[in-house]
C-alpha positions in Angstrom: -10.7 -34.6 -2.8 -13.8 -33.0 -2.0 -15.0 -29.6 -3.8 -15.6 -25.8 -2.1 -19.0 -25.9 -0.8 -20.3 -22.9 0.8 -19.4 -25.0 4.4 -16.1 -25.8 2.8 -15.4 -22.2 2.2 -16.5 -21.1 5.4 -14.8 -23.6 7.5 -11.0 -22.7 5.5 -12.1 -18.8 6.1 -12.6 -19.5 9.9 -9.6 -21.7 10.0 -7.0 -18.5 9.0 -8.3 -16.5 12.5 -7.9 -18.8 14.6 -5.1 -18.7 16.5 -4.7 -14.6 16.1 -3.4 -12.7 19.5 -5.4 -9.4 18.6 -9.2 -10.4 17.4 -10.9 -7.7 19.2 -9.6 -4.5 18.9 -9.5 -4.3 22.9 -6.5 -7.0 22.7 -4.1 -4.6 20.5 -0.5 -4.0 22.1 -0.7 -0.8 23.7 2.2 2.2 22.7 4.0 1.7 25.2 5.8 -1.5 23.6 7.6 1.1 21.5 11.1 1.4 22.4 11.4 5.9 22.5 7.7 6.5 22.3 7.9 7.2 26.4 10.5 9.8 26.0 9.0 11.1 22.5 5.5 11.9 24.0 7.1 13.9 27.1 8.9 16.1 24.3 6.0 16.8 22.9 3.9 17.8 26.5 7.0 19.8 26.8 6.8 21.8 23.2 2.9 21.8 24.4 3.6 23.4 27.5 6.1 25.9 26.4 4.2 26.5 23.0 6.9 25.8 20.8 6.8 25.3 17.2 5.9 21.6 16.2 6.1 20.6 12.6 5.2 17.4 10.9 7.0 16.2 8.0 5.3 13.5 5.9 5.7 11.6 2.9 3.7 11.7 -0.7 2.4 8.3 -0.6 -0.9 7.3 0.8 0.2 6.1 3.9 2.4 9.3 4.5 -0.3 11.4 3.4 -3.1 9.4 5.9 0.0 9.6 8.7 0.0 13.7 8.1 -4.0 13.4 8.5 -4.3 11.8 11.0 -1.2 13.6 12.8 -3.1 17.2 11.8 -6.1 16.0 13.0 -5.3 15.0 16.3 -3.4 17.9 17.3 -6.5 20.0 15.9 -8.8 18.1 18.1 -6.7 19.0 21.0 -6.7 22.6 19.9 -2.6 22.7 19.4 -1.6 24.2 15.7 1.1 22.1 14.2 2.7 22.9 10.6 3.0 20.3 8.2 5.2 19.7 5.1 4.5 17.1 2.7 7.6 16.8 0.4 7.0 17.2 -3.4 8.7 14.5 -5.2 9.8 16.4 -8.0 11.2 19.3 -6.0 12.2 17.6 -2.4 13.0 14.0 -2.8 12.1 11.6 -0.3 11.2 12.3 3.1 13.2 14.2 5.8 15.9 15.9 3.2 18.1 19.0 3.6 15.8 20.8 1.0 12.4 20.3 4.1 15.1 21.2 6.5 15.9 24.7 5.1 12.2 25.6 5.6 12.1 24.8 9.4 14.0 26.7 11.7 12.8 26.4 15.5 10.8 24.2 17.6 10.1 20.5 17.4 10.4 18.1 14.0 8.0 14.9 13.8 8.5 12.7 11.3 5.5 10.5 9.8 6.4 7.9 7.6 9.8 8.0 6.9 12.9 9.5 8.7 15.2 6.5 9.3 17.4 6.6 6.6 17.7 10.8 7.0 21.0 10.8 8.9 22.2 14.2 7.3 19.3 16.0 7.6 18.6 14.7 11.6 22.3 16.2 11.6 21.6 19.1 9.6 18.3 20.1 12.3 19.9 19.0 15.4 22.9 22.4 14.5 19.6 24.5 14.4 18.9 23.0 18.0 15.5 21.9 16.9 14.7 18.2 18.3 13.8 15.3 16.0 11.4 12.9 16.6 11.4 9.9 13.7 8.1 7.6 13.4 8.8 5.3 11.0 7.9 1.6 9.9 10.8 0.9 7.1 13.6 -1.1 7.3 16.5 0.1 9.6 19.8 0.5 7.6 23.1 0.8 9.3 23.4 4.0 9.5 20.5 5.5 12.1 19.7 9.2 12.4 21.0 11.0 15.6 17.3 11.7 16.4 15.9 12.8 19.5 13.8 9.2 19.4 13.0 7.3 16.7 9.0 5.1 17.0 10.1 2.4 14.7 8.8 -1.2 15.2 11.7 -2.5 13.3 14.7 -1.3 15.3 16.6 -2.8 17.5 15.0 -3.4 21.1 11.9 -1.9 20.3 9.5 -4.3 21.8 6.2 -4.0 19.9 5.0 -7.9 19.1 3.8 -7.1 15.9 6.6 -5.2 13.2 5.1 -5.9 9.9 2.3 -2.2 10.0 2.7 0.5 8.1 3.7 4.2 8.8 0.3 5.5 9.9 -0.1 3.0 11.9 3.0 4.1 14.0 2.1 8.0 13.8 -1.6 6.5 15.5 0.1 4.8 18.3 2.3 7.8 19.2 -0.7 10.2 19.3 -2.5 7.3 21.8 0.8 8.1 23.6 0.1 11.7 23.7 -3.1 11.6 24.4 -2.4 9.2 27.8 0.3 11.2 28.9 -2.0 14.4 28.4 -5.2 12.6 29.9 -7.4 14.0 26.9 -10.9 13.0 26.2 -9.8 11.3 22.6 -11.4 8.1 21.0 -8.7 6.8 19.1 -10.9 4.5 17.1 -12.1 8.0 15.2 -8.9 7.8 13.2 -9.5 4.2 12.2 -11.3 4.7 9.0 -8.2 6.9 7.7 -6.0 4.6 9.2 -7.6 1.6 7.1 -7.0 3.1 4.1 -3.1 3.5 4.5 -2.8 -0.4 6.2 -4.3 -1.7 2.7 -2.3 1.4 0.3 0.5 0.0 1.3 0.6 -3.6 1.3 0.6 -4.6 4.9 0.4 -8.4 5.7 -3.9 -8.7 6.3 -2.9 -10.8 9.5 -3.6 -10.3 13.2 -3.3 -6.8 14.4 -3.3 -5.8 10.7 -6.8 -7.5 9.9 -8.6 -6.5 13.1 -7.4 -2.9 12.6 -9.0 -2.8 8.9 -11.9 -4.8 10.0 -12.8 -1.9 12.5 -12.0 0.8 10.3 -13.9 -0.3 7.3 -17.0 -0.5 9.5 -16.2 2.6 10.6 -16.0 4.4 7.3 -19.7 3.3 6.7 -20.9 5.9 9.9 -17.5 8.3 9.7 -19.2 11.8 9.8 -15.4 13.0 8.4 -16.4 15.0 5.8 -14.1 13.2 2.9 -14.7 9.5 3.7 -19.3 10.8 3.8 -18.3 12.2 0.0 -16.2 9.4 -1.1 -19.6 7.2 0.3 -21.7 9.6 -2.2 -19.8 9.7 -5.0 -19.7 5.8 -5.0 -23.1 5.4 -4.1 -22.3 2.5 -1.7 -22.2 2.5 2.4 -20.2 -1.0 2.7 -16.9 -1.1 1.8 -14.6 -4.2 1.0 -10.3 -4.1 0.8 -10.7 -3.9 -3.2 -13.0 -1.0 -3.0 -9.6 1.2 -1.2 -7.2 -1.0 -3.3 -8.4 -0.1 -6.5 -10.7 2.9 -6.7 -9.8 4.9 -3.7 -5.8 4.5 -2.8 -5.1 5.6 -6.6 -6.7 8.6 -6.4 -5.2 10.0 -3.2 -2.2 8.2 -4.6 -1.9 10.4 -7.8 -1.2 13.9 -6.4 2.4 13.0 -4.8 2.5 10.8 -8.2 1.8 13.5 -10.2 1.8 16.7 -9.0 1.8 17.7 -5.1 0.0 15.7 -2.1 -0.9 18.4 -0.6 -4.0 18.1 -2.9 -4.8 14.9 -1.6 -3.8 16.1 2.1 -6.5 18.9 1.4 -9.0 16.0 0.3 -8.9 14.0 3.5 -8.5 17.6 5.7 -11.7 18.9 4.4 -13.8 20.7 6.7 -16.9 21.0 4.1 -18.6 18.6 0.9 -17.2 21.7 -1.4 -13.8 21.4 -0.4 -13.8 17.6 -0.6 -15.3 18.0 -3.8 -13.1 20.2 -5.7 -9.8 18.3 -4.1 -11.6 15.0 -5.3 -12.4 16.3 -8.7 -8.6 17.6 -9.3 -7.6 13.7 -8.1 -9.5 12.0 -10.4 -8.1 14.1 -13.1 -4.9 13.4 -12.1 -5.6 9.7 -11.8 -6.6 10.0 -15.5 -3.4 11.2 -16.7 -1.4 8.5 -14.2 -3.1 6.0 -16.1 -2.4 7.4 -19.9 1.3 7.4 -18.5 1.7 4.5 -16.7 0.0 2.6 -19.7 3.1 4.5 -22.1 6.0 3.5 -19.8 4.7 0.3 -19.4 5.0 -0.6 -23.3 8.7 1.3 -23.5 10.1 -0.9 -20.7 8.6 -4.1 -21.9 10.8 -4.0 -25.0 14.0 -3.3 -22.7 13.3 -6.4 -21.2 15.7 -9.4 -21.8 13.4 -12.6 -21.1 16.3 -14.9 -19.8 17.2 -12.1 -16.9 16.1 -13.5 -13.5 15.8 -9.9 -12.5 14.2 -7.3 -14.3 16.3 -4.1 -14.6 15.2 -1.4 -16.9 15.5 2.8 -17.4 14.4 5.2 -19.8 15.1 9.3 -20.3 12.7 11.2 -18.6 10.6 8.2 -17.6 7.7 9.8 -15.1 8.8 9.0 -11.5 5.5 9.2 -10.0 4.6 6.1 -12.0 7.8 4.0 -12.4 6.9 2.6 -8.8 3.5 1.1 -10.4 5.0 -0.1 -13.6 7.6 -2.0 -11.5 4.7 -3.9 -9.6 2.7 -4.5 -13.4 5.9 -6.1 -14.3 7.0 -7.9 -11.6 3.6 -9.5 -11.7 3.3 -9.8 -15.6 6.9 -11.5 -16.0 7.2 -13.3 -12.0 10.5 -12.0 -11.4 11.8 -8.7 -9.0 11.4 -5.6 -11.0 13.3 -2.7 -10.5 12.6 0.5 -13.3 14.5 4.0 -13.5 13.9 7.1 -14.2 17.0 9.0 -15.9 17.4 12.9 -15.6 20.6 14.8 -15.8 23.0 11.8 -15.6 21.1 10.6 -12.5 19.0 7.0 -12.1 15.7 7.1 -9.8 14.1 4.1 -9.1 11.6 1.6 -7.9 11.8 -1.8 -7.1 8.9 -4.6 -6.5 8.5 -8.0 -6.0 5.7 -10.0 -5.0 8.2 -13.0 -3.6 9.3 -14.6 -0.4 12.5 -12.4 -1.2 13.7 -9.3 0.4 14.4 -6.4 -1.7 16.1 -3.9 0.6 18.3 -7.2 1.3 18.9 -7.7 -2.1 19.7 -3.9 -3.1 22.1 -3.6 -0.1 24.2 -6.1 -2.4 24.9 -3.4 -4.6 25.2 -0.6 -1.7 28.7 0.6 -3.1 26.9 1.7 -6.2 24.5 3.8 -4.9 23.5 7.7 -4.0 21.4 5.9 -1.7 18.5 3.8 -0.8 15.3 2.8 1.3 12.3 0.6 1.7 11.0 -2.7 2.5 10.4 -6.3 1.9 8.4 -5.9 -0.6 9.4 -2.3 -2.1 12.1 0.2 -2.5 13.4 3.5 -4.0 17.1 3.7 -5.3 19.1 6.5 -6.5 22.2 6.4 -8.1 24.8 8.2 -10.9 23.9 6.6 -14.7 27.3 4.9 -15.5 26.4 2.2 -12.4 23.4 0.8 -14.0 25.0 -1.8 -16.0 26.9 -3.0 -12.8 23.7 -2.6 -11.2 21.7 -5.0 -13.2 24.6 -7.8 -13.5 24.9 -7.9 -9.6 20.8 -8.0 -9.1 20.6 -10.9 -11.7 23.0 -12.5 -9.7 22.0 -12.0 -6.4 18.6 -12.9 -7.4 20.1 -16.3 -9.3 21.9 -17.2 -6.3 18.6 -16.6 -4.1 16.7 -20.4 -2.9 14.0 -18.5 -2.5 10.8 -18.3 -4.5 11.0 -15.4 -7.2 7.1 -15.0 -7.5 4.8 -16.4 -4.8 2.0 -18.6 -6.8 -1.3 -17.7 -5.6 -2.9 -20.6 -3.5 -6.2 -21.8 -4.3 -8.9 -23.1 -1.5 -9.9 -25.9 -3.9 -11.7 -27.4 -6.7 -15.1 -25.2 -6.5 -18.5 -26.9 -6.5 -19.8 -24.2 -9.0 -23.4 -25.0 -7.7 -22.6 -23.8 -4.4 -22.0 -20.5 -5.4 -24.8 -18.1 -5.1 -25.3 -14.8 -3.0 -24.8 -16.8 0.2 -21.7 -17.9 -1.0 -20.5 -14.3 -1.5 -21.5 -13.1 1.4 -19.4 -16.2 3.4 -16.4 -14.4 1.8 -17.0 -10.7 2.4 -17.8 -11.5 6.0 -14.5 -12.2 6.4 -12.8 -9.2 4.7 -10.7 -7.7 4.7 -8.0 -9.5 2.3 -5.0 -8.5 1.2 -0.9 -10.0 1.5 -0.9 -13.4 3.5 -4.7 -13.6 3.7 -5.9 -13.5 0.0 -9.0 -13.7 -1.0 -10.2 -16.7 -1.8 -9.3 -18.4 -5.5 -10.0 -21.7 -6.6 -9.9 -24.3 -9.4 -11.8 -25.3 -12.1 -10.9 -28.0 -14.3 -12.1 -30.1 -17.3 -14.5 -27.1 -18.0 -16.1 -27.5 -21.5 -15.9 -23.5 -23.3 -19.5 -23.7 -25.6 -18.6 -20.5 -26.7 -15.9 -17.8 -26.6 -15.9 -13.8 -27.4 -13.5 -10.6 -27.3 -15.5 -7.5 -25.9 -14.9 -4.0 -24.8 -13.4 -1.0 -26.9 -10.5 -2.6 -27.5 -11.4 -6.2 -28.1 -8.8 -7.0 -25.1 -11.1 -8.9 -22.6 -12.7 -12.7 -22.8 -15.3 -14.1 -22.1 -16.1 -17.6 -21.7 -19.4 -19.4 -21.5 -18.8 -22.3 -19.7 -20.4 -25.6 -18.6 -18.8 -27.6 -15.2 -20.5 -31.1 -14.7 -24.0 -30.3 -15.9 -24.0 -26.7 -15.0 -23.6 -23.3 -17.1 -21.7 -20.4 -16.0 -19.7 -17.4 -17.6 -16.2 -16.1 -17.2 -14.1 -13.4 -17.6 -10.5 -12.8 -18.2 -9.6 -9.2 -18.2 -6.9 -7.9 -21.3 -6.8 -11.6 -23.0 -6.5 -12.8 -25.9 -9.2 -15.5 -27.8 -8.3 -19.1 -26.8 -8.8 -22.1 -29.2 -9.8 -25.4 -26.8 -12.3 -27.5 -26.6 -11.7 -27.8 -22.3 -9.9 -25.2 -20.3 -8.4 -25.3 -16.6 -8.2 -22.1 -14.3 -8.1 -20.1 -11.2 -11.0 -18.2 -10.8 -12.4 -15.5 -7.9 -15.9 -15.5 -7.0 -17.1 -11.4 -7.2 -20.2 -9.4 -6.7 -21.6 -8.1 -10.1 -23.9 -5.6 -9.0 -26.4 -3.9 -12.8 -29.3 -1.6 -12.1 -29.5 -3.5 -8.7 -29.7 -7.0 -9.3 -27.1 -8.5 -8.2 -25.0 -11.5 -9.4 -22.2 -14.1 -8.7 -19.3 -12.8 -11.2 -16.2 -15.1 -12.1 -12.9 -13.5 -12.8 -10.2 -15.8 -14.5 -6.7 -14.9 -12.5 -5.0 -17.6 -14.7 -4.6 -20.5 -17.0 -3.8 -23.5 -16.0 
């Protein structure tokens, strides 16, 4: 078979577009696909109208946070003041809850984010007579909210081609809606470089509406005159960015408040009207992304020696565990051991938790297994948070390994490689065939391949630790050097891996970089 060649790699990169309904941003559906969105917009011309209190509740993740932006800022553009409540983990729970509906007592109630699953407190705000309007993009249980509408690709009868985008993304095409039905002067696209950042936050399949959205709005962020996204260009001293540059560096931080302490920090970061602002609210993230890390780094160790290694399903808890990081030791886990991970948090004889899994399996399927078991429940494919009382975690873990047993599907989906790479082909043309087609992320990775029968001339630990490799390398006749990030020395004489092709960039030469994903 032949190898990757820089036409090789560009023809398999063109290949993965090709038949996609939505290239151009002009082809998206339009709003009015959504089943509600119709009668939701003329409530809100109506609360405009007749000045009425509109409040927008949101959610302490990055893509409830970016759905509160850009919610905020749309109805400041149009010179309406809206409130807005982002719940605090700690003190509110999730979403729409009867705690956020004891602070709201008149006018309208829109819901970014989340909202499907909040039945009682729909209930509890439609006795105050104040109308509720749910935008949401998780899955539909059986029990819906008695909402005045509910914008939710995923429900029933709700016509919108495309149901796999995230919460922001719904909160965007409702405000399109309002600003049609209100005939305002509003470029939509303005929003795209927040809206970006929420698509890749939260896992979105990279795909067809998905990947031309995120094309546009990365673009975008290099000219957005928004005052965060200029100082998040400063700070990193770049103009271009690529999916890992909001996967890793930027989601995190505006990620840690709701984590840690309160999004509203990170709402105040993406609100900011001047560089000081954005600067102080950045500073306080990063801090708090620090101590995420010392944390996450802590639970990560304590539930790696709860974990039995035959269990197809890994269920673990600890006291006090911190819940704004169980959610990313889950996904660590789940990736580390290739099974569905699902980590609580126990506090005063109750279990919070978070489930992962990077598989062809569906959690929020799996979880409703055990339904009879829990305080309650919510989520995705991918993704989910469950509550319930202490003494059902036992039970809990039994029926998950068994569920998950029974499952034909695929408990860890193997990365796919393009290839065996020519490793003469790659220079800085050949990274710049694979960031012209960014952005990557779920269903449209970027590109790994295979190298095999390379002859290691040398081997060596670096970094503080000692917990990284690297490997010089020779490949029929030519020389390269690899890295394996938190590794341990190997003793071969010939190794086989995946690698990914990335742009080392030192005192501004730049450099082809290879990153070992795996072993082979």
């Amino acid at each position: 078979m032949s190898k990757v060649t820089k036409q090789k790699l560009f023809d398999l990169l063109s290949a993965r577009h090709e038949k996609s309904s939505y290239s151009k941003l002009a082809d998206i559906p339009p709003p009015t696909n959504f089943k509600d969105i119709d009668k939701a917009t003329k409530r809100v011309k109506k609360a405009i109208l007749d000045n009425e209190k509109i409040t927008i509740v949101g959610d302490y993740d990055v893509d409830g946070v970016v759905s509160t932006s850009i919610m905020v800022d749309f109805f400041n553009k149009i010179g309406y003041e809206v409130d807005y409540i982002i719940p605090n983990r700690f003190e509110h729970g999730y979403g729409l809850s009867t705690k956020i509906c004891d602070l709201i007592n008149e006018g309208v109630v829109i819901t970014v984010d989340n909202g499907i699953s909040a039945c009682e407190a729909t209930e509890t705000l439609n006795k105050k007579n104040i109308d509720v309007i749910i935008t949401d993009h998780h899955t539909v249980g059986e029990n819906i909210p008695n909402a005045y509408a509910i914008i939710n690709p995923k429900q029933q009868e709700c016509n919108f081609p495309f149901k796999d985008i995230c919460g922001a993304q719904v909160a965007w095409y409702f405000c399109a809606a309002i600003k049609k039905e209100l005939n305002l002067n509003i470029n939509m696209s303005d929003f795209l470089d927040l809206l970006c950042i929420a698509i890749i936050a939260d896992m979105m399949p990279m795909t067809s509406l998905n990947y031309t959205m995120v094309r546009n709005g990365l673009k975008k962020i290099e000219t957005s005159k928004r005052v965060a996204i200029s100082h998040l260009r400063n700070i990193m001293r770049k103009n271009s960015f690529v999916s890992d540059d909001i996967g890793f560096i930027i989601a995190p931080k505006i990620n840690s408040a709701g984590r840690m302490e309160d999004a509203s920090i990170a709402l105040s970061f993406l609100l900011s009207n001047t560089i000081e602002e954005a600067n102080e609210s950045l500073e306080l993230l990063e801090e708090l992304n620090n101590r995420r890390k010392s944390i996450q780094e802590e639970i990560s160790l304590k539930a790696k020696y709860e974990i039995d290694i035959n269990d197809k399903a890994i269920v673990v808890w600890g006291e006090n565990w911190h819940e704004g990081v169980i959610g990313i030791v889950a996904s660590k886990l789940s990736h580390a051991f290739k099974r569905p991970a699902f980590i609580f948090s126990i506090k005063d004889g109750i279990a919070k938790g978070s489930a992962r899994a990077n598989a062809d399996i569906n959690l929020h399927t799996i979880i409703s297994k055990a339904q009879h078991l829990l305080l309650g429940f919510g989520g995705h494919k991918n993704a989910a948070g469950i509550n319930m009382e202490v003494k059902y975690l036992e039970e809990f873990k039994t029926i998950m390994n068994n569920v998950v047993s029974n499952t034909s599907k695929e408990l860890y989906i193997e990365p796919i490689t393009l290839g065996e790479l020519d490793i003469s082909s790659v220079d800085l043309e050949f990274m710049q065939i694979i960031e012209s087609f960014e952005p990557y992320g779920l269903e449209n990775h970027k590109p790994i391949f295979k190298i095999t029968n390379a002859k290691i001339i040398k081997s060596e630990l670096f970094g503080r630790e000692k917990n990284h490799l690297k490997l010089f390398l020779n490949s029929d006749g030519f020389e390269f050097e690899a890295i394996k990030f938190y590794s341990n020395n190997i003793n071969k004489d010939f190794i086989d891996m995946i690698i990914s092709v990335n742009k080392n960039e030192f005192r501004g030469d730049i450099s082809p970089q290879f990153l070992i994903q795996d072993f082979l």
